[in-house]
GUROSE-464681 format. One record per residue (C-alpha): residue in three letters; x, y, z. Coordinates in steps of 0.5 Angstrom, whole numbers, plus 500, padded with zeros to 3 digits. Example, Ala and Ser with C-alpha at 12.3 -4.5 7.8 and 13.67 -1.06 7.14 Angstrom:
2
ALA525491516SER527498514
This chain:
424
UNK266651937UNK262656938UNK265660943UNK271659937UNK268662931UNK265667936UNK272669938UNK274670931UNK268674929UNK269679935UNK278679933UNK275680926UNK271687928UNK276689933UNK282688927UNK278692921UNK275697927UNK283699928UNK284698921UNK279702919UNK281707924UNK288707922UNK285709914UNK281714917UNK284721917UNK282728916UNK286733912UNK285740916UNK288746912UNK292752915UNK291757910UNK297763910UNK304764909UNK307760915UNK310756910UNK314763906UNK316766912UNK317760917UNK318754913UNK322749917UNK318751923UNK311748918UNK315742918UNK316741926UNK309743927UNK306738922UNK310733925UNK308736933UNK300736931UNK300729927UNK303726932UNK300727938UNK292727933UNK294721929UNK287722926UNK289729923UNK293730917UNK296737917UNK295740910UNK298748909UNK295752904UNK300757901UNK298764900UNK301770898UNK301775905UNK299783901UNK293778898UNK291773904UNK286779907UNK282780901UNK283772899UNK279771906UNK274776905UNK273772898UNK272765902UNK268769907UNK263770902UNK263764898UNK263760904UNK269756902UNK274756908UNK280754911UNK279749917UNK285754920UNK286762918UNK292764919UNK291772920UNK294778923UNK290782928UNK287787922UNK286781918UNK280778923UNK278784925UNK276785918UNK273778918UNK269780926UNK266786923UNK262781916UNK261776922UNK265771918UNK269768924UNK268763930UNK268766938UNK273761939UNK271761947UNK267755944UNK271751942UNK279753945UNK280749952UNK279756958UNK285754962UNK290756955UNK285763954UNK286764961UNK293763960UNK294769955UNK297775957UNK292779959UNK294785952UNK295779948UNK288777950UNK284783949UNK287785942UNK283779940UNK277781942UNK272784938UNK265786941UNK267782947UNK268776943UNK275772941UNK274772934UNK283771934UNK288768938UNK295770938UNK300765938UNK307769936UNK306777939UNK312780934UNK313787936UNK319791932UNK326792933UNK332796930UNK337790927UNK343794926UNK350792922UNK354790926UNK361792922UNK358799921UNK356800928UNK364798930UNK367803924UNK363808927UNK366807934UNK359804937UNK360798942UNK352797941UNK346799937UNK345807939UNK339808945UNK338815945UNK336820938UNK341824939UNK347818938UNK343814933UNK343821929UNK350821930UNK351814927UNK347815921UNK351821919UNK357817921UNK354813914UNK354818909UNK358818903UNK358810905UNK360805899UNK361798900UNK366794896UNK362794890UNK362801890UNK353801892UNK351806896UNK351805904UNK344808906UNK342810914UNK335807915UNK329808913UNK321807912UNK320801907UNK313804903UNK313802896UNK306798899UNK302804902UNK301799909UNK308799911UNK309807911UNK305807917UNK307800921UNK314801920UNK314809922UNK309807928UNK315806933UNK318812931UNK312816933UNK311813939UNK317814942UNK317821939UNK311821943UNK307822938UNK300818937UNK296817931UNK289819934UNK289823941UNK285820946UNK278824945UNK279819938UNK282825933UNK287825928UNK294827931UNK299825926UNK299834926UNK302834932UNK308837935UNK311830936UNK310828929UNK311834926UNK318834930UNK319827927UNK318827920UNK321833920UNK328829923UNK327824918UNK326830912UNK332833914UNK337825914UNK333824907UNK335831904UNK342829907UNK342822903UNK342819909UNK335816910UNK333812903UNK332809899UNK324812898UNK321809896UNK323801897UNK320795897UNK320792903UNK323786901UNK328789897UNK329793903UNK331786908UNK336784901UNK339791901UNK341791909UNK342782909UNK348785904UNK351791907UNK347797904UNK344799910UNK345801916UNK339801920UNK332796919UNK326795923UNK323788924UNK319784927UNK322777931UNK322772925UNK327777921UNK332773925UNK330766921UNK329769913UNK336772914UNK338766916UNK334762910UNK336767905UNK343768906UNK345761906UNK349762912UNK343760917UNK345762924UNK353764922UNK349770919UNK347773926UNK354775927UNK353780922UNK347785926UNK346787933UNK338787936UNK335793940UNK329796941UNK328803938UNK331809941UNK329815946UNK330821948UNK332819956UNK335812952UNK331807955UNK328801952UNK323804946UNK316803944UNK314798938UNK308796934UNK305791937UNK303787932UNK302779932UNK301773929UNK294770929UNK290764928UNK282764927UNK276760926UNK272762920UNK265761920UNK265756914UNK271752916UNK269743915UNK273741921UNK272747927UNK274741932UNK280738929UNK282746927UNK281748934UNK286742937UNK292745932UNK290752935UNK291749941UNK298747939UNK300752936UNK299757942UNK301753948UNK304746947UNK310748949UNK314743945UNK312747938UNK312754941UNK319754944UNK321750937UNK318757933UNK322761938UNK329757936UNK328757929UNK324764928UNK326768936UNK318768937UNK315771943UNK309766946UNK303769948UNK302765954UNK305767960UNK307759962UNK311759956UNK314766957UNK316764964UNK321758961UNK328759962UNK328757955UNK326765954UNK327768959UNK335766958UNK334768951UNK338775948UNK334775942UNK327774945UNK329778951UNK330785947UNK323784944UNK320783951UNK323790953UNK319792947UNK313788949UNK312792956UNK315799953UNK309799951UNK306801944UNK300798939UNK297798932UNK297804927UNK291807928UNK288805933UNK282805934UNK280805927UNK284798926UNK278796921UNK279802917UNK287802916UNK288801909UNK284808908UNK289811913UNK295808910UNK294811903UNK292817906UNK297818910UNK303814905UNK303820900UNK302825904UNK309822908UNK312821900UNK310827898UNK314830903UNK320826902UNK320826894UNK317833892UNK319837898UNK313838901UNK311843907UNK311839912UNK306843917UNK302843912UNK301837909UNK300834916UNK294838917UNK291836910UNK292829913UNK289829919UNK282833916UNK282827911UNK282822917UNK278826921UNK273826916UNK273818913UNK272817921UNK266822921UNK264818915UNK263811918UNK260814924
């Protein structure tokens, strides 16, 4: 009898202990905009993560992309954070500097952080820390409307200046059915910060940089003069434009035919095919490249990336270490991003599948890759949003109100200089 009632007891304990194990879960939040821009990425993820950590329940915090930076510098002060940051590279960069994030060395696993490509890891480091881990690197490349290239006796995208030039000047006087205007390309700036992220890949294939190599502002250089003074004369011939423009209207304008050129990183691919409403139906309507060269080969990018952190006042550091695990190497995730949104993985076993090697799309963004490039302003990243005011007026000033170009170059790079010798 006794030994009964003691088994009882101890199946009692082991069904309530399960029980009690199975109730028990921990929300862990991912604060960003992964859910604006990669929705049905979000829901694979959750589902991926919850499986494998049944204790976990993955919680996405929506935030408005121009805001989440100042948001995360909000929550760094009050010390109400998120478990996971999504960030980008400026992003924690600017939280590293107010020491606000964790060094992730002490809790992602070594063989996943010395499975990173080495220019993905050493992007991420901040003072010799790894305060950042990329899980998507996303350098731009040039979509191209697929019509207007065939009309205009192209069989793909231009790689040389001297035939983009020929292409765009092939849309001049252009109107769609609706009688709206067809434009060429150009620099999507209304918000100031994307003037010099989306004109970076033309400079640097121009053979520009924004500060030489002793840590002096170039953007008056004979490269970039020869740069803004291409786009000047396209803009003054109603080709490039329109300028300003929203970035957001921008991607609407060329997703309905009205110009002819965008560039964008690899989740371009999956917003078109959401906001169409044709999903992969609408890939038929653009051709891929990298930006053009004067020799035609493959261009350099902006070497932008998505990002995932650990902020210093995060509830669940261990939980949230085990998403970011999944979201930079579990192959099964990684390579579902790729399918919905065309990400490039930052790991070099996942880049090696056959599953991206064999991939069209994700090739042309690997070319980008190792043609080379890196942020604006580099390597002042932690200043960037000084330099981009700067810089976007100086570069809609020029465009709008005529100008001189040589001059007001000049004038920009001293402002640069002397915000750089004003930090020192």
């Amino acid at each position: 009898m006794g030994k009964k009632v003691l088994a009882l007891a101890v199946v009692l304990v082991v069904a309530c202990s399960v029980l009690g194990f199975a109730q028990k879960k921990t929300d862990v939040s991912v604060f960003g905009w992964l859910t604006t821009y990669a929705k049905p990425f979000s829901e694979v993820f959750k589902q991926a993560v919850e499986k494998k950590y049944p204790d976990i329940n993955l919680v996405f915090k929506e935030s408005i992309y121009e805001e989440t930076s100042t948001q995360y510098l909000l929550m760094a002060q009050s010390g109400d954070a998120p478990d996971v940051a999504y960030t980008e590279l400026i992003m924690s960069n600017e939280l590293s500097k107010i020491d606000a994030l964790e060094d992730l060395t002490a809790w992602i696993s070594p063989s996943i952080i010395n499975d990173l490509a080495p220019a993905a890891r050493e992007a991420c480091l901040y003072n010799g820390k790894l305060t950042s881990i990329i899980w998507d690197i996303s350098p731009y490349c040039l979509f191209t409307n697929a019509k207007m290239l065939k009309d205009a006796g192209f069989s793909k995208p231009p790689r040389t200046f001297k035939d983009f030039e020929k292409f765009m000047y092939a849309l001049k006087g252009k109107k769609d059915a609706a009688g709206n205007k067809i434009w060429g390309t150009n620099i999507a700036g209304l918000d100031d910060l994307h003037v010099p992220f989306l004109l970076s890949p033309w400079l640097y294939n121009f053979g520009g940089e924004w500060f030489d190599k002793n840590g002096k502002a170039a953007v008056n250089s004979p490269q970039a003069v020869e740069l803004i003074t291409w786009m000047k004369k396209m803009y003054d011939d109603g080709i490039f434009g329109p300028v300003p423009i929203d970035r957001e209207m921008n991607r609407t304008l060329f997703m309905e035919g009205d110009l002819g050129v965008i560039g964008e990183g690899p989740w371009q691919r999956g917003i078109w095919r959401d906001r169409s409403g044709k999903a992969e139906a609408f890939d038929s309507t653009w051709m891929l490249d990298t930006y053009p060269t004067r020799t035609g080969a493959p261009g350099k990018s902006l070497m932008w990336s998505s990002n995932a952190a650990i902020m210093k006042g995060a509830k669940h550091k261990a939980e949230a270490a085990k998403v970011i695990e999944m979201w930079v190497a579990d192959p099964a995730v990684v390579l579902a991003y790729g399918r919905l949104n065309g990400g490039i993985p930052a790991v070099k076993s996942i880049q090696n599948l056959p599953e991206v090697q064999n991939d069209p799309y994700r090739k042309v963004f690997v070319s980008a890759i190792q043609a080379g490039g890196k942020l604006p302003f580099s390597p002042y990243a932690t200043i960037i949003n000084e330099f981009s005011t700067l810089f976007a007026r100086a570069f809609h000033d020029i465009m709008l109100n005529n100008a001189p170009i040589q001059k007001t170059l000049d004038d920009a790079a001293a402002q640069m200089d002397s915000i750089v010798d004003s930090k020192k």
